[in-house]
Each structure stands twice: as C-alpha cells, then as structure tokens.
Wavefront OBJ file of the C-alpha trace (Angstrom):
o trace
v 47.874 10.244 84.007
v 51.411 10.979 85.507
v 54.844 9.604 84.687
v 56.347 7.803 87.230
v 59.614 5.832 87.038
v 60.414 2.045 88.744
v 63.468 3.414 90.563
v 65.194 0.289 91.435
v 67.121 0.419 87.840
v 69.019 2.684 90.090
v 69.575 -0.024 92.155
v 72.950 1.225 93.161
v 72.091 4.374 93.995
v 70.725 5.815 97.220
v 67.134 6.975 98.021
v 68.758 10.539 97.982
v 70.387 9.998 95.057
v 67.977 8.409 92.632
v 65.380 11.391 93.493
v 67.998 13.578 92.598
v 68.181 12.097 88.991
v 64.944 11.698 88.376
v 63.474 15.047 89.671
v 66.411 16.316 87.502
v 64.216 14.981 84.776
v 61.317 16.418 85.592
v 59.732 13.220 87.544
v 57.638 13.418 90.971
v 55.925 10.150 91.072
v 58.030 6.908 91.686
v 57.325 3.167 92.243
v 59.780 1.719 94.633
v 61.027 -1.595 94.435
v 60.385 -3.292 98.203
v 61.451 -6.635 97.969
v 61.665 -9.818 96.053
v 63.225 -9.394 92.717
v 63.193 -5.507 92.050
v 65.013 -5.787 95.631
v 65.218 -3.213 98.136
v 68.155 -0.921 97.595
v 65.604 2.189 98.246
v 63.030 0.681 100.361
v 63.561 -2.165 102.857
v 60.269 -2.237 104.526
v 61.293 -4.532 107.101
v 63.658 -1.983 108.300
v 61.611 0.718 107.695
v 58.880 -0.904 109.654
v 60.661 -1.585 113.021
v 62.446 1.755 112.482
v 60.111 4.834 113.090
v 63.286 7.206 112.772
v 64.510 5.379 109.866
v 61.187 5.778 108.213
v 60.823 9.399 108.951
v 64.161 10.215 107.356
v 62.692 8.026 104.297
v 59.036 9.686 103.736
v 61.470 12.911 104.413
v 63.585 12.676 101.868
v 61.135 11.946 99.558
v 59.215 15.375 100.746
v 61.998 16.790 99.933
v 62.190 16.300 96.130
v 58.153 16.757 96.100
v 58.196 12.731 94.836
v 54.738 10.914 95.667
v 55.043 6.789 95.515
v 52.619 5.490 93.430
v 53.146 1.990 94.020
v 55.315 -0.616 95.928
v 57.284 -3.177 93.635
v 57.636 -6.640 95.596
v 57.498 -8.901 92.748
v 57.875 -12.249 93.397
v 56.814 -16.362 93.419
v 55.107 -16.539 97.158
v 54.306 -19.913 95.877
v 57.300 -21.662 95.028
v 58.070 -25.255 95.368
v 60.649 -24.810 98.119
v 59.051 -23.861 100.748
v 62.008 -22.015 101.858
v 62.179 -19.722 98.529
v 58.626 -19.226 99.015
v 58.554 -18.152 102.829
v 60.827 -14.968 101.430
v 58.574 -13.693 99.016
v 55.983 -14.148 100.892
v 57.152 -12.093 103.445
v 58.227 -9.498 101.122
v 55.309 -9.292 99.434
v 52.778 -8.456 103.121
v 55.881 -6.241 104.360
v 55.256 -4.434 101.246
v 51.833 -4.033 102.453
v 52.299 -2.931 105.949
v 54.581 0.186 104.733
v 51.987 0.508 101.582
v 50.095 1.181 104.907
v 52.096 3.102 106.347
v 52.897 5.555 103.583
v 49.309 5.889 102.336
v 49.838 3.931 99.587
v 46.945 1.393 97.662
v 49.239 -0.421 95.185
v 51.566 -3.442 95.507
v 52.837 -5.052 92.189
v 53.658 -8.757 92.075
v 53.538 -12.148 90.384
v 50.789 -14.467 90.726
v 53.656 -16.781 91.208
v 53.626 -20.186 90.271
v 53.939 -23.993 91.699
v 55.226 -27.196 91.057
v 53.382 -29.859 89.981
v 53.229 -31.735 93.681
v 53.470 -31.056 96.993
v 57.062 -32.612 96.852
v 58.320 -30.702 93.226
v 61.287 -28.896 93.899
v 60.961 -26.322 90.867
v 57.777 -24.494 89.362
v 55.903 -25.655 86.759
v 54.964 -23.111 83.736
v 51.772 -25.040 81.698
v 51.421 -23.930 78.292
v 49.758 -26.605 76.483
v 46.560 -28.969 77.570
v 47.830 -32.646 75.653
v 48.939 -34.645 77.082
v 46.157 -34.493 79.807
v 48.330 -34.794 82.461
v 49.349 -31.041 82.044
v 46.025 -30.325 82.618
v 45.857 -32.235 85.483
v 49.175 -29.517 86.832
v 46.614 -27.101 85.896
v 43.981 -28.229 88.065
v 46.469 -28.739 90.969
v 47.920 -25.703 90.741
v 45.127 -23.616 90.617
v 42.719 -25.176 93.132
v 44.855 -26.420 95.365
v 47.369 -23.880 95.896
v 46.730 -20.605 93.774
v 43.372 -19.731 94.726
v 43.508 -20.320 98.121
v 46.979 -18.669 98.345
v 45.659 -15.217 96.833
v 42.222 -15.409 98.893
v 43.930 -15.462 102.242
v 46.399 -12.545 100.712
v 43.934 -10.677 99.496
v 42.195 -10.517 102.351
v 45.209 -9.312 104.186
v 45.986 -7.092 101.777
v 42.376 -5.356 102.314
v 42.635 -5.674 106.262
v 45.921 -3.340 105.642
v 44.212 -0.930 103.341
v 45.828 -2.245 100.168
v 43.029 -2.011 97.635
v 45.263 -2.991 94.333
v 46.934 -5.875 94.236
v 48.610 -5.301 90.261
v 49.405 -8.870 88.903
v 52.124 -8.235 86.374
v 51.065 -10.662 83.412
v 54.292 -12.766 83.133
v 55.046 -15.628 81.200
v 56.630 -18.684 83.658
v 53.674 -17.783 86.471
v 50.084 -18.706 85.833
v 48.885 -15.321 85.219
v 50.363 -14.110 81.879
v 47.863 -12.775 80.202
v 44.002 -11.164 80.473
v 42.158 -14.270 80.718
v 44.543 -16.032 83.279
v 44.245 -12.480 85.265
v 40.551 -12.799 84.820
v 40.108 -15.934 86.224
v 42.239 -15.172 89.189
v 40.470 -12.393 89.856
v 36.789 -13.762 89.384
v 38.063 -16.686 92.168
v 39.457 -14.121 94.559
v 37.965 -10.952 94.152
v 38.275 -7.033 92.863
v 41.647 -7.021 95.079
v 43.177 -8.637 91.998
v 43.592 -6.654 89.210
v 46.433 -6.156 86.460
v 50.118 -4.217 85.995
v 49.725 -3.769 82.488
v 52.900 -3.870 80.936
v 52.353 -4.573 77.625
v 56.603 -5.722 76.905
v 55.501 -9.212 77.823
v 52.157 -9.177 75.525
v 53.977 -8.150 72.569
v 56.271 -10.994 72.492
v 53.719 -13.339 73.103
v 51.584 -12.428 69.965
v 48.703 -9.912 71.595
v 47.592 -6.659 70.555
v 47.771 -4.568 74.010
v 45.105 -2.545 73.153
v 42.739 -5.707 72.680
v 44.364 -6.606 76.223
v 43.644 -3.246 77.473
v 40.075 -3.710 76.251
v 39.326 -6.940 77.704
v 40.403 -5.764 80.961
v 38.561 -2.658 81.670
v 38.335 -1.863 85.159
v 40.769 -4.162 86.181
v 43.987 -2.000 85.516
v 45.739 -1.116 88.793
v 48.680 -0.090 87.362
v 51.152 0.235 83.866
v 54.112 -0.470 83.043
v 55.841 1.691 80.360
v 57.872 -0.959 78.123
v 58.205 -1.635 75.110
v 59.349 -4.794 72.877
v 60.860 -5.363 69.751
v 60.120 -8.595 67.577
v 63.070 -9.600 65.502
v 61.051 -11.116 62.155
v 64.372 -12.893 60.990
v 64.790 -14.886 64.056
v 61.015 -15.192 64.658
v 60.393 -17.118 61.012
v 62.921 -19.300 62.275
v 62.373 -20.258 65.677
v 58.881 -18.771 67.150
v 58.834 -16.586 69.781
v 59.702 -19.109 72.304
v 62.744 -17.937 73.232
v 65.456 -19.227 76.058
v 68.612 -17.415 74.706
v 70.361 -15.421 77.385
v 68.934 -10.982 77.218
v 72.146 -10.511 76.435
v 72.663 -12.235 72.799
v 70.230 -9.711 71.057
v 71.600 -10.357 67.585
v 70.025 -13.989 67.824
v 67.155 -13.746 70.030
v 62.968 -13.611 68.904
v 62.635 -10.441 70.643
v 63.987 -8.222 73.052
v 63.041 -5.649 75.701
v 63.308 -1.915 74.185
v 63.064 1.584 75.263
v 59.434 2.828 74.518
v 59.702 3.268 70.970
v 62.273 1.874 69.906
v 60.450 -1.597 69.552
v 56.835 -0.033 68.454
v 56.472 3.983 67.424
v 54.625 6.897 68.257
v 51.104 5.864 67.011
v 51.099 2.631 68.466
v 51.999 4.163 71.460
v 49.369 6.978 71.627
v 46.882 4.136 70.792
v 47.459 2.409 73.924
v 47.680 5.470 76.315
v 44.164 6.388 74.227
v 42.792 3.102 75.015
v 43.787 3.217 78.467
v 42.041 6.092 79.110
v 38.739 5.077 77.138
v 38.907 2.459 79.989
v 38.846 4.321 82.531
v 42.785 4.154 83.762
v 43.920 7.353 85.174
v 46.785 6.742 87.484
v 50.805 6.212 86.254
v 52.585 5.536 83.458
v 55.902 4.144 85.299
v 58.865 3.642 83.217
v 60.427 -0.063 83.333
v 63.901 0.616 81.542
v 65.176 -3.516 80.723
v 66.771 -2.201 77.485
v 69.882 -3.839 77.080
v 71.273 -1.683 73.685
v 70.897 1.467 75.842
v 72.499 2.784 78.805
v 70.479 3.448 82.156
v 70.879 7.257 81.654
v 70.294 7.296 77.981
v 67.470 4.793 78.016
v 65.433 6.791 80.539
v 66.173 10.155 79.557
v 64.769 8.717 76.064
v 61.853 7.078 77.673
v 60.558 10.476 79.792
v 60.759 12.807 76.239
v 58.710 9.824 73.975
v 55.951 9.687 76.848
v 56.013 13.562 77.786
v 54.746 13.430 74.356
v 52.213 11.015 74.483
v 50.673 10.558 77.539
v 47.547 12.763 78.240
v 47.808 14.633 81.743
v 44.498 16.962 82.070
v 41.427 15.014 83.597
v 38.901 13.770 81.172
v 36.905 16.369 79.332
v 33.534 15.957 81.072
v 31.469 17.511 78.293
v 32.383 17.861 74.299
v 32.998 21.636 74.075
v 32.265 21.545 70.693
v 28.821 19.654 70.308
l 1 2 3 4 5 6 7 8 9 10 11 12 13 14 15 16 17 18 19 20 21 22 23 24 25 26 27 28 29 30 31 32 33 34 35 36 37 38 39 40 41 42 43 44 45 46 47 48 49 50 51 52 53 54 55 56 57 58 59 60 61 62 63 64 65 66 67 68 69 70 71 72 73 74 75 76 77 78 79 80 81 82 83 84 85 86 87 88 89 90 91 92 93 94 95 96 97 98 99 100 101 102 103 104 105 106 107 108 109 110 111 112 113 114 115 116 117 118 119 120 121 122 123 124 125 126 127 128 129 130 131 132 133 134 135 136 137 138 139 140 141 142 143 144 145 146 147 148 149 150 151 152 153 154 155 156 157 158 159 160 161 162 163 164 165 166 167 168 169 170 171 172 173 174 175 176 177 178 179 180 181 182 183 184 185 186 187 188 189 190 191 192 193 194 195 196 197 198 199 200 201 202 203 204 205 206 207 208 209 210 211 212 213 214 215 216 217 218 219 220 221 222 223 224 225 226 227 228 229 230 231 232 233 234 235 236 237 238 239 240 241 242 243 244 245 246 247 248 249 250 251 252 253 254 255 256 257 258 259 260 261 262 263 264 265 266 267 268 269 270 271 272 273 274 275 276 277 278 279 280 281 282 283 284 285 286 287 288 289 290 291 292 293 294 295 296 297 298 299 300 301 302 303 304 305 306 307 308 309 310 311 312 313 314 315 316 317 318 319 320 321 322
C-alpha cells in the first residue's frame, strides 16, 4: 500500500504549491479533487481537456515532484431532483473520466447520488426506514427507475474510457451508504462499481469497518484514511442521528477526527490488516475533515500515525518460517 493524500484540503493552494507541501512530507501519490464537491482548484478537467498545453504544464508539474495520481475525486449527486443541479455533476463526474483517460488513471471516486421521490421532487430523498410502506415505495422508484439505469449507462462509459473503478464512497443522504447498498448496486450494474472505503462514515453509523471490509472483498477500489470519534455523552442522549452544524463539536454525536484521534493504533492496524487479507493493495489517501485541528497540524499528524501502520512491501508469497 502507499500513502496518498486528497489534495483539495489545499483547496487554496496551487497545483505547484500543494506538491510542494506534501512532497515536503514525504508524499508521492495524490488523489485530486476534479469536480463536484471536492471542486477543482488543482484539476479542472474541462480545461485541461480542451487545453493540450495547459495539460502538459499540469502532468509536468506533477513529474516534477515525482507525485503519481492515484485517483480522481468528482464526488457528487448526478441524480438530483433538479435537473439543472444534476446536469453539473454529471458532467463533472465523465470529464473526470476523460482526463482519468488521459493521465492513465483507473479510479474516479463519487456518490451513488440520490433522487427525489418523483419525477417532479425538487430535493432528494434519503430512505432510512421501510413503514410506512410508502417509503418503500421511494425505494423502489428510486432504484429501478432512476439509479440503476443511471449507473449502467455510466458505467459503461466509464469502461469505453478505460476507467475500470468506479469507488462509490458509502455516504449517508445517497442510497449507497453502506456494504449491502454498495452490493446491490454493484450486482445490478456490474464489477465497474466497487467501494471508497472510508470507514469515518461507518463508524458513526454503528459498523465495525473491518466486518465492512470483510463483506466487501474484492470490491475495494479505493480508501479513505479517516477517522471518527463517537461522543458517548451526547450519543445516550440523542442517537447518532445527528443534524447539528460540524462546527458545534461540544454537542454533537460524533465528529470527524484525525486518524487516531477518534479510534487508536490497534484499531487502526486491524483495518489496514484486514484490508490486506482482502486483497486491497493500492492507497491509503488521507481525508483531513478534522475540525479541532489545523490543516497543517492535522495532516502532518495523519502521515506519522499511518507511516506507522500501513504495510508497504508486497505480500509475502511464501511463510519463511514454515
């Protein structure tokens, strides 16, 4: 495995100037954000794409730190309810792809994204309970109607444009949130569809990531390294459900952490363990949302945890001591 950092928490930085921080640190493998909400501060593939000079002083500059891009970040909801809102991510989610193309590049994180409950709905609808039955009838809308057929056509286009890896981020508020939704997206549509594993949005929810990590076997694509702290206090009070602004951490169920500062070192080494017994071999990438911490100080904290953890040799291929 490699370290690898989501650089658009430099999101005011240049291209230039977020390699030169993070090679600083010792980091050569980056995931870029390309569009939709991680935005596109360091990567506009639309420009990049109609620009040949422009994107020869971009794969340049990145030669010139040594940094290889593991993965384009275009995460977004390509089916929203207004069909303007949707149009946009959709478009920055197959530009993504075409400089994925481009650069050589297999992996393009996303949301599933999720719908309305009608044609005419004019915000998305998150189901998390089946009674009453017309929920389930949202369900069946949404995921017949409009999800599946969304993801085969993108999938497919994806493929065409030599995108292999299509890494669902499992997010609460779109219909894939969690193994079995990503399963069942993935069983519809294909081996396309597989999972961004980042386990900050498990924990809160109430699953053991290694269980996760289990279940979905084969079907990583890509992880995110972030962690999450459950405040008990608040929890035995009001459930994890939680609508409170980031920033009011004294009062909130849980919030986003530096890796290991919401679970420690042996939970930690557990997962990157477990991801390996799975077969995952590709990043670690560093999603710094911790709001106690500053960007510097967060990250710098993040790269010495994992340097510690993470295992970087290839799999032993024999047992040198049987």
């Amino acid at each position: 495995m490699k370290l690898s950092v989501l650089a658009n928490l430099y999101h005011d930085k240049t291209l230039e100037e977020t390699l030169q921080t993070l090679t600083a640190l010792g980091v050569h493998t980056v995931e870029l954000g390309a569009g939709g909400y991680p935005g596109k501060a360091q990567c506009n593939p639309a420009e990049l794409l109609a620009d040949d000079k422009k994107l020869k002083e971009f794969t340049d500059t990145l030669k010139k730190y040594d940094v290889t891009v593991c993965a384009l970040a275009a995460h977004g909801n390509a089916l929203h309810p207004d069909a303007a809102i949707a149009a946009q991510f959709d478009r920055d989610f197959r530009d993504a792809v075409l400089l994925a193309e481009k650069l050589g590049v297999d992996t393009v994180i996303t949301f599933s994204g999720c719908p309305g409950d009608h044609d005419g709905a004019k915000y998305p609808n998150w189901v998390t309970c089946p009674w009453p039955e017309d929920f389930l009838a949202i369900l069946d809308w949404q995921w017949n109607e409009k999800l599946i057929p969304y993801w085969k056509e993108a999938g497919a286009f994806a493929l065409a444009h030599g995108v292999s890896h299509i890494a669902f981020e499992m997010h609460p508020g779109f219909c894939v949130y969690n193994p079995e939704t990503l399963l069942k997206l993935r069983a519809a549509v294909g081996p396309v569809i597989g999972a961004n594993f980042d386990p900050s949005h498990l924990i809160w929810q109430g699953m053991d990531p290694v269980a996760a990590i289990r279940e979905l076997e084969g079907a990583i694509y890509h992880v995110h390294a972030k962690d999450t702290k459950i405040d008990k206090y608040n929890t035995a009070k009001n459930g994890v459900l939680d609508t409170k602004h980031y920033g009011d951490e004294l009062h909130r169920s849980w919030i986003f952490r530096t890796v290991g500062y919401g679970n420690g070192e042996t939970y930690w080494r557990d997962l990157v363990s477990n991801l390996r017994l799975c077969g995952y071999d590709r990043v670690l990438s560093i999603e710094h949302e911790d709001s106690l911490m500053t960007l510097d100080e967060g990250l710098k904290k993040a790269i010495d945890f994992l340097n510690g953890i993470i295992i970087s040799d290839p799999k032993p291929t024999s047992m040198a001591w049987a």
